[in-house]
C-alpha positions in Angstrom: 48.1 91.1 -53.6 49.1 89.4 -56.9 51.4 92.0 -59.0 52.4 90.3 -62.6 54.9 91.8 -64.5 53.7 92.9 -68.4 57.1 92.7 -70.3 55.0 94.3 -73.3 53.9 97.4 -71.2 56.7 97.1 -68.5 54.3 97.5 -65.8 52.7 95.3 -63.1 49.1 94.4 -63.2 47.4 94.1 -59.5 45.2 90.8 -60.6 43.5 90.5 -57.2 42.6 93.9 -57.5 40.9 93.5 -60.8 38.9 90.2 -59.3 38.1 91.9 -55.8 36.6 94.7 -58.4 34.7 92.1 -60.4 32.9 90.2 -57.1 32.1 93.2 -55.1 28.5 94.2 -56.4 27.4 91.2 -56.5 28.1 90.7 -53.2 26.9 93.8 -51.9 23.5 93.7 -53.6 22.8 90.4 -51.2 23.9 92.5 -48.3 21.4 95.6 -49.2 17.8 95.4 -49.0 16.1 96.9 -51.9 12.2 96.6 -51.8 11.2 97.6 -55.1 13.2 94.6 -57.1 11.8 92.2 -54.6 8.7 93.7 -55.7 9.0 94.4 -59.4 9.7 90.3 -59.4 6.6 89.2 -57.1 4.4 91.4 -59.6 5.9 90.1 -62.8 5.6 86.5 -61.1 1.9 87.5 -60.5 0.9 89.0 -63.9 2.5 85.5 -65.1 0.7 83.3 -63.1 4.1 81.8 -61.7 2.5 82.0 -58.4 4.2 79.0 -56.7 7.2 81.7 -58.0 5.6 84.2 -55.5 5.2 82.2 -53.0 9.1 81.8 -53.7 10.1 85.5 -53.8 8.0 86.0 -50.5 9.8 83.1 -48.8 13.2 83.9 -50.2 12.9 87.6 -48.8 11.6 86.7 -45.6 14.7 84.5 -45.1 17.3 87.2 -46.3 15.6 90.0 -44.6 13.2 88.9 -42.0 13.8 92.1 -39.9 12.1 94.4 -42.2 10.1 92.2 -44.4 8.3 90.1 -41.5 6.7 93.8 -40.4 6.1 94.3 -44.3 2.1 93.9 -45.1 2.8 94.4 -48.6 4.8 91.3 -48.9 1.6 89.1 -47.1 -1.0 90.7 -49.0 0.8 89.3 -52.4 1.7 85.4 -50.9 -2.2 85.2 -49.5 -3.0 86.4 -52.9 -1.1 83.6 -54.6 -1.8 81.3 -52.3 -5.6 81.7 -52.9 -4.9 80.9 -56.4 -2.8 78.0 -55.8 -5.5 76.2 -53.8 -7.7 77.3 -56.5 -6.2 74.8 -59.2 -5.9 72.2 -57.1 -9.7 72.8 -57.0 -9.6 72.4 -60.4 -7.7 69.3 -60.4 -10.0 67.8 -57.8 -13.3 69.3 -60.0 -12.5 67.6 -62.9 -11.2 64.0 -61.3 -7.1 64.5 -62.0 -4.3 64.1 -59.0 -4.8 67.2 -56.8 -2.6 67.3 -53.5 -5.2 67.8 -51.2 -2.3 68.2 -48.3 -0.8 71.6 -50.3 -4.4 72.2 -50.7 -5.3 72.9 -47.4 -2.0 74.6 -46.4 -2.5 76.9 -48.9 -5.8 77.8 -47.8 -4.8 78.0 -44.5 -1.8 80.4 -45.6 -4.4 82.7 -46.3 -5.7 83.1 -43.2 -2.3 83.2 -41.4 -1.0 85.7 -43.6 -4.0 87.6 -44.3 -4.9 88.3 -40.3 -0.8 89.1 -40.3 -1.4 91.7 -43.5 -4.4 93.0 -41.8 -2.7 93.5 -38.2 0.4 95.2 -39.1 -1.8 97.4 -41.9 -3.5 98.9 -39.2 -0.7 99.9 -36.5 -0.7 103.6 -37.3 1.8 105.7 -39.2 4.0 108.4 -37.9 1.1 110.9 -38.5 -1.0 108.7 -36.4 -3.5 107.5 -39.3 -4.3 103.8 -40.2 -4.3 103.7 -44.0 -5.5 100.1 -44.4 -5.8 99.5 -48.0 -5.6 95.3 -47.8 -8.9 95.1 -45.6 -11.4 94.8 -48.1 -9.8 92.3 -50.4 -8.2 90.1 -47.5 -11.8 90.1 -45.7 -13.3 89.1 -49.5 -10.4 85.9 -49.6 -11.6 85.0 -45.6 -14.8 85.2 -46.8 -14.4 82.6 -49.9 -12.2 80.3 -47.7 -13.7 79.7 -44.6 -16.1 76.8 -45.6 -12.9 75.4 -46.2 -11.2 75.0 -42.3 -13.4 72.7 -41.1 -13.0 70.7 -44.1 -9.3 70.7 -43.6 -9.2 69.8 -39.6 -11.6 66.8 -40.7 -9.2 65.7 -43.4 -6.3 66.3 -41.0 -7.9 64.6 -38.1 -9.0 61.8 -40.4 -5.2 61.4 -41.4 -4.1 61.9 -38.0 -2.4 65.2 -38.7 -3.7 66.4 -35.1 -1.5 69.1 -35.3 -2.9 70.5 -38.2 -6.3 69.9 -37.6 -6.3 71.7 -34.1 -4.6 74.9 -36.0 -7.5 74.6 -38.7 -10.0 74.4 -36.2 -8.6 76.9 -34.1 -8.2 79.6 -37.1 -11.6 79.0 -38.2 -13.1 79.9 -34.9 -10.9 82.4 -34.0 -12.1 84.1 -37.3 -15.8 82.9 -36.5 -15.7 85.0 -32.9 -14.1 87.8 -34.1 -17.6 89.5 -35.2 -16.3 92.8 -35.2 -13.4 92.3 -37.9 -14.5 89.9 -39.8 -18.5 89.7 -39.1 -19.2 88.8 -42.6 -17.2 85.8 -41.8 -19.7 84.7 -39.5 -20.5 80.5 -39.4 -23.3 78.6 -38.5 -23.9 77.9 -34.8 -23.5 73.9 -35.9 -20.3 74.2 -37.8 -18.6 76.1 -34.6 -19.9 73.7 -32.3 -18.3 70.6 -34.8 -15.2 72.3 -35.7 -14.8 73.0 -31.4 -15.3 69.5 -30.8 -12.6 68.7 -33.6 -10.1 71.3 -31.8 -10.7 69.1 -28.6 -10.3 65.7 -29.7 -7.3 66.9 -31.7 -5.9 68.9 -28.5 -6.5 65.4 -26.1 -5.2 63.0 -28.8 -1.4 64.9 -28.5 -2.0 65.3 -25.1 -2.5 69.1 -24.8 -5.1 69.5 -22.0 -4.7 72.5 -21.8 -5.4 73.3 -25.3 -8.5 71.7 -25.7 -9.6 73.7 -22.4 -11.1 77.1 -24.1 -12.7 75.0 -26.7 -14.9 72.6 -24.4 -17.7 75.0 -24.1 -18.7 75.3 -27.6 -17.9 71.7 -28.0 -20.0 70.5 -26.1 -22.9 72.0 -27.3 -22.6 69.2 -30.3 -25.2 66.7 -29.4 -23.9 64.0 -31.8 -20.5 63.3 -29.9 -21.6 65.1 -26.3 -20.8 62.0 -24.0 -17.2 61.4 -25.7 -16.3 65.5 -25.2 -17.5 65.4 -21.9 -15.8 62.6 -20.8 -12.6 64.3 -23.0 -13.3 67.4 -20.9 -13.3 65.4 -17.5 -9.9 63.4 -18.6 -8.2 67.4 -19.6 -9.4 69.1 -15.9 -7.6 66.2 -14.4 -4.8 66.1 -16.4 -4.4 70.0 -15.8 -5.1 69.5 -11.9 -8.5 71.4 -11.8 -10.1 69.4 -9.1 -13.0 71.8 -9.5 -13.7 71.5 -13.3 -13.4 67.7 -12.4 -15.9 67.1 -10.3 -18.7 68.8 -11.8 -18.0 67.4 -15.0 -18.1 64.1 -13.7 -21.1 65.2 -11.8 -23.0 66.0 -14.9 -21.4 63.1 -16.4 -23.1 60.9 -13.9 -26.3 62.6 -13.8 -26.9 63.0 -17.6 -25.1 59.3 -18.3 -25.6 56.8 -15.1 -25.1 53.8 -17.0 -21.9 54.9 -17.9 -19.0 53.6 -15.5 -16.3 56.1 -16.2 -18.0 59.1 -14.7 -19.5 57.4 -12.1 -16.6 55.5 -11.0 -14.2 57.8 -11.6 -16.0 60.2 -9.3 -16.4 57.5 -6.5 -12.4 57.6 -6.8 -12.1 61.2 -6.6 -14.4 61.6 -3.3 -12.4 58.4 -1.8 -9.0 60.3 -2.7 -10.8 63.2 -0.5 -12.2 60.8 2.2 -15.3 62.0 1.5 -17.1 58.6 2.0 -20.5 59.9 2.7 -20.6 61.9 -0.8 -20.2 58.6 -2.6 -22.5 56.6 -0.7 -25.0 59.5 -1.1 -24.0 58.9 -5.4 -24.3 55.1 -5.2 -27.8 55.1 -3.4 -28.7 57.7 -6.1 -27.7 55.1 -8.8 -29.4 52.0 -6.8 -32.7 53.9 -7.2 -32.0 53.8 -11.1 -30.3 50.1 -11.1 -31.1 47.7 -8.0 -29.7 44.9 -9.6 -26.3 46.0 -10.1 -23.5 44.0 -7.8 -21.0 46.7 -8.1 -22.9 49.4 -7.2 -24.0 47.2 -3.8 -20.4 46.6 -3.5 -19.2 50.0 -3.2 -22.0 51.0 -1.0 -21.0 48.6 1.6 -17.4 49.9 1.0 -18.3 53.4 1.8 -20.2 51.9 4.6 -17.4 50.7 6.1 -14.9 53.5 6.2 -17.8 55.2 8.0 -18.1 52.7 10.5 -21.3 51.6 9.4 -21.0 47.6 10.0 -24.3 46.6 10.2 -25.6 48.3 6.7 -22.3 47.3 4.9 -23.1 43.8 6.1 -26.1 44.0 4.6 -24.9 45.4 1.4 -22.3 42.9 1.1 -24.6 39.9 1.4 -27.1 42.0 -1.2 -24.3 41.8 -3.4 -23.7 38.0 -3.1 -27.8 37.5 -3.7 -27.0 38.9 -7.0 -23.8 37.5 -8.2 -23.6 34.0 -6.2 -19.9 33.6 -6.9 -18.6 37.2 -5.5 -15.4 36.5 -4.2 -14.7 40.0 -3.0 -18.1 40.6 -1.1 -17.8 37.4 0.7 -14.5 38.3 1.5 -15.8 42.3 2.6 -18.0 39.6 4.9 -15.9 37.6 6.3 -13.8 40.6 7.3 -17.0 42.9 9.0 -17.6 39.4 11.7 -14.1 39.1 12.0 -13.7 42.9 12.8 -16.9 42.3 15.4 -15.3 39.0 17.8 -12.4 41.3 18.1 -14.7 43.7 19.6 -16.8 40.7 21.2 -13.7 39.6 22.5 -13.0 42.6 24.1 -16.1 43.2 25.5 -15.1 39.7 27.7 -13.4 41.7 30.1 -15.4 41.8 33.6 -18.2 40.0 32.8 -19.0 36.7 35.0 -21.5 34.1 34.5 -24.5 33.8 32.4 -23.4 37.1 30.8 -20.1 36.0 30.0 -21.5 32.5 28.4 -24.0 34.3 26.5 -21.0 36.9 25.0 -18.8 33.5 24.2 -22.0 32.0 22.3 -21.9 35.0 20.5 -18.2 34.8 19.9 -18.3 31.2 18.7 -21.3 32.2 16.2 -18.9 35.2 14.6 -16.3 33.3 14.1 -18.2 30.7 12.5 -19.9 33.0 10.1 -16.6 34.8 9.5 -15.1 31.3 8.6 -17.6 30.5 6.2 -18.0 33.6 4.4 -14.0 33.5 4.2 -14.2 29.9 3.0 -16.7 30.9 0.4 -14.2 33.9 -1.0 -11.1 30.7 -1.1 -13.6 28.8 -3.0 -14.2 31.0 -6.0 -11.4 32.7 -6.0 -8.4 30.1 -4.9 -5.5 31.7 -6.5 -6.6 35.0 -4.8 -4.9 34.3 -1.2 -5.7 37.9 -0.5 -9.1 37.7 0.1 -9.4 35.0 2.6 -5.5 33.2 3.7 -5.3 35.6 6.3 -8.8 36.0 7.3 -8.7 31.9 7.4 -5.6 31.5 9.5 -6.9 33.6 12.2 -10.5 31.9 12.4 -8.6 28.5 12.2 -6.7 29.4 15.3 -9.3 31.3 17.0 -12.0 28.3 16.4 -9.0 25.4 17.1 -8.8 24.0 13.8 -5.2 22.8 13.7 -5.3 20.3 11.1 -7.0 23.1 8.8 -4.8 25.7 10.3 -2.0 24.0 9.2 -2.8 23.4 5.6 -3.2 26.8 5.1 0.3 28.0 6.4 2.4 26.2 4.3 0.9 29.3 1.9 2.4 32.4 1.1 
């Protein structure tokens, strides 16, 4: 403490004392919540028109005291109500061509909704007689009911600016309001504005890389006809990124059936059943698409692929060589080929083993002729596709040395 001696008065004056005095309520009325001038400003804000002021007041009690003023419906009912008004001159602004902030705009419509379901939730929890005295209901449904045209509109513009963010919570809040017939059923939209404004909530889910949000939304999306094969693909590209094999499969299923010249769904569901080993499902899907397209080399490709993790030489043979009828310069089949004869002299090689005479003649003739068409179909893969030593170096090297070609043998082994 500061004591000053007064040589008029004799005495000492405690100046601390008289400061401590001065700064005390001031300091005390920040630490004491007192509803009714938080109030008495948001309504003289209000009656004013100040009501980027109210939006203020609302935000600056909610910070000081969010304890008791975030259970407060009182305090939501006035910022929804000033919020409403807000976006209502920037609809002025944007009505009579000046520079409206279409970004504020559509926040301060959505603040409506957030704070009006949040006045109209905590206005009906019952009081300590038991009774729900709900006295916002009416005029909160009435400022749902002007606004809700307005969502969509939003999560397109948000979309469009790629705010994805924003535009999945506008979508969301407008269908959340739109299935909630029983509190809001005035609020009801049109079937087609759900099923757009779902499909928004799913592209806008998938483009941050929330699967999982876009999940409850595919349903409804995918009821819009104008964007169905880009959701459904979406919807295939969320179950696997989420791990649900089951969803997966059956939307690439319907993927395939509804879209068959579409490669994703087809071949991403050929990869799926080969990640299974289920070989015969895929060839069963690929013969399905060979009734629709004949011509197509890949789909004569993968057959004979499937054909030959089932053991089923003969027909992947055939596919194989199908395949190079229709694209002369298939590396890969010829290779597939030159692989199947190579894989049946090993066998005819085997099959050597006791036999004498003519029947042991007629099995090295046979020899001879599979490793002659091995080597040529092997040759054929080097020939359109030299820099791809995968598809035939090996494969050559072993029908060099099998068929006594040194010289060609080693060419080929000074290779890597």
């Amino acid at each position: 403490m500061d004591y000053r001696f007064n040589y008029k008065t004799g005495r000492y004056k405690a100046l601390a004392f008289v400061c401590l005095c001065f700064f005390t309520p001031t300091a005390y009325a920040q630490d004491t919540y007192k509803k009714s001038a938080f109030i008495k400003e948001i309504k003289s804000n209000m009656k004013n028109k100040a009501y980027a002021r109210v939006t203020d007041n609302v935000r600056s009690a909610l910070q000081k005291f969010p304890d008791v003023v975030s259970i407060d419906p009182e305090y939501y009912y006035y910022n929804i109500q000033a919020c409403h008004a807000l976006a209502l001159e920037e609809e002025k602004k944007m009505y009579l061509g000046q520079k409206a902030d279409t970004v504020k705009y559509f926040d301060y419509v959505y603040t409506v909704f957030t704070d009006g379901t949040r006045c109209d939730s905590l206005a009906n929890i019952p009081n300590q007689k038991g009774r729900v005295v709900n006295s916002y209901y009416k005029h909160i449904l009435s400022l749902i009911s002007d606004n809700m045209a307005k969502l969509p509109a939003g999560a397109r513009f948000s979309f469009q600016k790629k705010n994805y963010q924003r535009a999945y919570d506008y979508a969301t809040m407008f269908l959340r309001i739109a299935e909630d017939s029983l509190r809001f059923q005035q609020c009801k939209a049109p079937a087609a504005e759900v099923h757009s404004t779902s499909a928004i909530a799913v592209l806008s889910a998938y483009a941050q890389g929330k699967y999982r949000d876009a999940l409850p939304h595919l349903p409804m999306a995918l009821n819009e006809n104008t964007r169905h094969r880009q959701i459904l693909e979406i919807a295939c590209r969320c179950y696997e990124g989420v791990g649900d094999t089951l969803h997966f499969e059956h939307s690439l299923s319907d993927g395939v059936s509804r879209y068959p010249s579409d490669s994703y769904f087809f071949l991403s569901l050929v990869k799926l059943y080969n990640d299974q080993h289920r070989y015969a499902d895929v060839l069963e899907q690929t013969k399905r698409m060979l009734q629709i397209d004949s011509q197509n080399r890949d789909l004569w490709y993968i057959r004979g692929k499937e054909e030959t993790y089932l053991s089923r030489d003969d027909e992947a043979l055939q596919s194989f060589v199908t395949a190079t009828e229709i694209k002369t310069d298939d590396a890969e089949s010829y290779s597939a080929i030159g692989n199947i004869y190579l894989n049946m002299s090993r066998k005819a090689y085997e099959q050597q083993s006791g036999l004498t005479g003519k029947n042991l003649q007629n099995k090295k003739n046979e020899l001879h002729n599979l490793y002659l068409k091995s080597k040529a179909a092997f040759e054929s893969a080097r020939q359109y596709k030299p820099q791809d030593t995968a598809l035939w170096l090996s494969g050559l090297k072993e029908i060099y040395f099998k068929l006594n070609m040194g010289k060609e043998l080693k060419a080929i082994e000074k290779m890597r």
